[in-house]
Rosetta silent file (secondary structure, phi, psi, omega in degrees, C-alpha in Angstrom):
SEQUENCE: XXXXXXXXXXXXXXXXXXXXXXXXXXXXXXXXXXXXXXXXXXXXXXXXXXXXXXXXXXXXXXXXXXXXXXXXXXXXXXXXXXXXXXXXXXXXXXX
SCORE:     score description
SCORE:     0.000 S_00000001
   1 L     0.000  126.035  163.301  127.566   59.162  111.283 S_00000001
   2 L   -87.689   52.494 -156.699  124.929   58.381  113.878 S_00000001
   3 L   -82.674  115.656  154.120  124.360   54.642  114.593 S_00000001
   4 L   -45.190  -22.304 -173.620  122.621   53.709  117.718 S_00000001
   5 L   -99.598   17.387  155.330  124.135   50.387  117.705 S_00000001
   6 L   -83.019  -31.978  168.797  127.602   51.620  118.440 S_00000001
   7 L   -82.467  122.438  163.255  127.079   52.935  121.871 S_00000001
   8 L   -98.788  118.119  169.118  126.334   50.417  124.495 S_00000001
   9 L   -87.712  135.200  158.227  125.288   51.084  128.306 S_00000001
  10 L  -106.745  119.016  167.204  126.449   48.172  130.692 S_00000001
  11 L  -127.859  123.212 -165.251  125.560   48.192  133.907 S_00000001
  12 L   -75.770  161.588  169.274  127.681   45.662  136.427 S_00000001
  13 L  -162.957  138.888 -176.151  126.916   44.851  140.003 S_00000001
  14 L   170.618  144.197 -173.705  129.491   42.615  141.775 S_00000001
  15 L  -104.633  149.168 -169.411  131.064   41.892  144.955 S_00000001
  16 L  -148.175 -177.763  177.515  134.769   41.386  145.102 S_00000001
  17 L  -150.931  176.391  172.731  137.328   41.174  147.708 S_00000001
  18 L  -139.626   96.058 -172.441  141.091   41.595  148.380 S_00000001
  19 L   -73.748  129.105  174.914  143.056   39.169  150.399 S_00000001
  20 L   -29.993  -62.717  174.415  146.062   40.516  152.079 S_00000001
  21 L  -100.550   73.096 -158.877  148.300   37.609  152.074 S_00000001
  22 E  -135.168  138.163  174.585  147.788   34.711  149.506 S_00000001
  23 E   -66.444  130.020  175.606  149.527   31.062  148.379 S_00000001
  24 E  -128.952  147.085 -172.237  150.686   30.748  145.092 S_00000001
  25 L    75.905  -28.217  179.631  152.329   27.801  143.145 S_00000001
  26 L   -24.875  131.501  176.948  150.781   25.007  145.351 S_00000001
  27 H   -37.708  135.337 -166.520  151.559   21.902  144.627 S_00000001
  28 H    28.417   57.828  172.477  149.126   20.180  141.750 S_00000001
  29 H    37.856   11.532  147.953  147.652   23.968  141.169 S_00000001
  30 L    10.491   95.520  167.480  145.674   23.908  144.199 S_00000001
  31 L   -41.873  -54.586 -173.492  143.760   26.907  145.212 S_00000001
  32 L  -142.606   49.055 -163.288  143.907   26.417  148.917 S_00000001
  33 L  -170.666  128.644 -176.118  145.564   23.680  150.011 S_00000001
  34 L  -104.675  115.766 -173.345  148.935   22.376  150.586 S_00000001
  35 L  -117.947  113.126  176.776  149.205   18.675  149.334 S_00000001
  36 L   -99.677  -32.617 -178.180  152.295   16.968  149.454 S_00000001
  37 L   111.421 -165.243 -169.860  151.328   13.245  148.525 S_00000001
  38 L   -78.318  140.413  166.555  152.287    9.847  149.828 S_00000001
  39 L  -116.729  136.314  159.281  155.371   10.053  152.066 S_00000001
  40 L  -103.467  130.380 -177.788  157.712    6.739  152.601 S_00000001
  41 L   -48.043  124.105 -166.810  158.515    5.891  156.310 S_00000001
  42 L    87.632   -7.359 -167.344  162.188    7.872  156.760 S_00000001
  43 L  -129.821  135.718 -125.639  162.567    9.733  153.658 S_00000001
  44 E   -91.915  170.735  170.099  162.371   13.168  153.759 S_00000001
  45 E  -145.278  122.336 -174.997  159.588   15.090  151.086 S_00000001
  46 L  -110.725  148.495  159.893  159.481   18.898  149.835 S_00000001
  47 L  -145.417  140.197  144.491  156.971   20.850  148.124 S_00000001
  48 E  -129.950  148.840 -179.557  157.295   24.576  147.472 S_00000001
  49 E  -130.416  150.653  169.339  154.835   27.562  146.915 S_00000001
  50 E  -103.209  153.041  174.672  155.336   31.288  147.365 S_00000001
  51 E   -91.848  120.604  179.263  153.745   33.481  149.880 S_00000001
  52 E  -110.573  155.454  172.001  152.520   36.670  148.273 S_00000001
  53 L   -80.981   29.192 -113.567  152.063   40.142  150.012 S_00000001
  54 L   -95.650  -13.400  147.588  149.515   42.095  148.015 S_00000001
  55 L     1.553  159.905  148.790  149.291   44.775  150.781 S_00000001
  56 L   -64.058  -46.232 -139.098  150.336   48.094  151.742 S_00000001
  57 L  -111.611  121.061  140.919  152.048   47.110  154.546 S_00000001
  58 L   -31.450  146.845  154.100  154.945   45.018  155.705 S_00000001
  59 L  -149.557 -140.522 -171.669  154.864   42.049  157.731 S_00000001
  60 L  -160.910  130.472 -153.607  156.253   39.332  159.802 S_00000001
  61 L  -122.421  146.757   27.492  155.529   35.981  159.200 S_00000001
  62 E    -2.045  117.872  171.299  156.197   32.551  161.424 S_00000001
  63 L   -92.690   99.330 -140.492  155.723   29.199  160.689 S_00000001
  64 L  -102.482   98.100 -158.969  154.604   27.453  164.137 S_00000001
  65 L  -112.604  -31.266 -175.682  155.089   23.692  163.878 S_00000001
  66 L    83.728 -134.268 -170.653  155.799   23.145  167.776 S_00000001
  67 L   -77.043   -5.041 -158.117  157.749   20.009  168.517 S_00000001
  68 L   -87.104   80.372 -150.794  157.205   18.397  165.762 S_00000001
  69 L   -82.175  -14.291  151.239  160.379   17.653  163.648 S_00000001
  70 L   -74.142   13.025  161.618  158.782   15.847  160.656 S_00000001
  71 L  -142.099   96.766 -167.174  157.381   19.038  159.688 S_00000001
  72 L  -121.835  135.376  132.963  159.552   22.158  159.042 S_00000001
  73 E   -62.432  155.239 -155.473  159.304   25.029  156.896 S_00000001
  74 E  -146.203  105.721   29.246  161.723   26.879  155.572 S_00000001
  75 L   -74.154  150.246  164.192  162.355   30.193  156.069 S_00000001
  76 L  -109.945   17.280  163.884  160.058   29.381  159.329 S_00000001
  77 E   161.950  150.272  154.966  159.824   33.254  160.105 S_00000001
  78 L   151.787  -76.737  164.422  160.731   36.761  158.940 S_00000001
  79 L  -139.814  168.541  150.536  159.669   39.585  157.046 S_00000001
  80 L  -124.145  132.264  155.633  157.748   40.209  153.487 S_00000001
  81 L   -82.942  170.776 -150.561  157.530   43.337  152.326 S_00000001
  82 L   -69.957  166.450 -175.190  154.704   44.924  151.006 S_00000001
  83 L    47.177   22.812 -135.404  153.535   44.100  147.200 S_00000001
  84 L  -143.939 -163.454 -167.750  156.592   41.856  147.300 S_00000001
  85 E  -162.931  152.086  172.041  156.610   37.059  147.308 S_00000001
  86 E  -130.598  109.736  166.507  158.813   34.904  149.316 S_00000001
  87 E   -40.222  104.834 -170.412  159.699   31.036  148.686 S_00000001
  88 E  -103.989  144.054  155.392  158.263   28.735  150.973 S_00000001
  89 E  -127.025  117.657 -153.713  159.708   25.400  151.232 S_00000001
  90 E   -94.162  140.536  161.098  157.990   22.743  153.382 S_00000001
  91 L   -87.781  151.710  147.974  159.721   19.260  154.460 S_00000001
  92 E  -158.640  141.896 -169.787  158.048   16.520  155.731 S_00000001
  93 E  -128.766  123.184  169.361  159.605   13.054  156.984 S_00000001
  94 L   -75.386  140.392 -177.939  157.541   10.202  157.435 S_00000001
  95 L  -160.431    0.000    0.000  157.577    8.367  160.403 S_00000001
């Protein structure tokens, strides 16, 4: 049987991209953003999200807070392998 309406041509055009490295899980489903909320002065507050790898490649990661001890993450450096997700968990203590 020969029907003309079963074959369809599509033709697409589209730009796309691939980010290396990308946050997953944020806190209130966020895209980009890490939101932790209202803090009370002294008491400590966590949120976690994973870090994904979607690479080839290993890497090596650091979380650089400086002096600042009301804000740590945790692991705060080491390695992800490639295609592979790590748990980040951040603190923060209001003060």
């Amino acid at each position: 049987m020969n029907n003309v309406f079963e074959q369809h041509k599509v033709w697409l055009i589209g730009e796309g991209f691939n980010e290396s490295i990308t946050f997953e899980g944020l806190p209130k489903d966020l895209e980009d953003e890490l939101a932790i909320g209202d803090c009370i002065i002294g008491k400590a507050k966590a949120a976690t999200y994973s870090m994904v790898n979607n690479g080839d490649k290993d890497i090596k990661f650091k979380w650089n807070s400086g002096d600042k001890d009301e804000f740590k993450f945790y692991p705060n450096c080491g390695h992800l392998k490639a295609k592979s997700s790590k748990r980040i968990k951040v603190m923060v203590r209001g003060t």
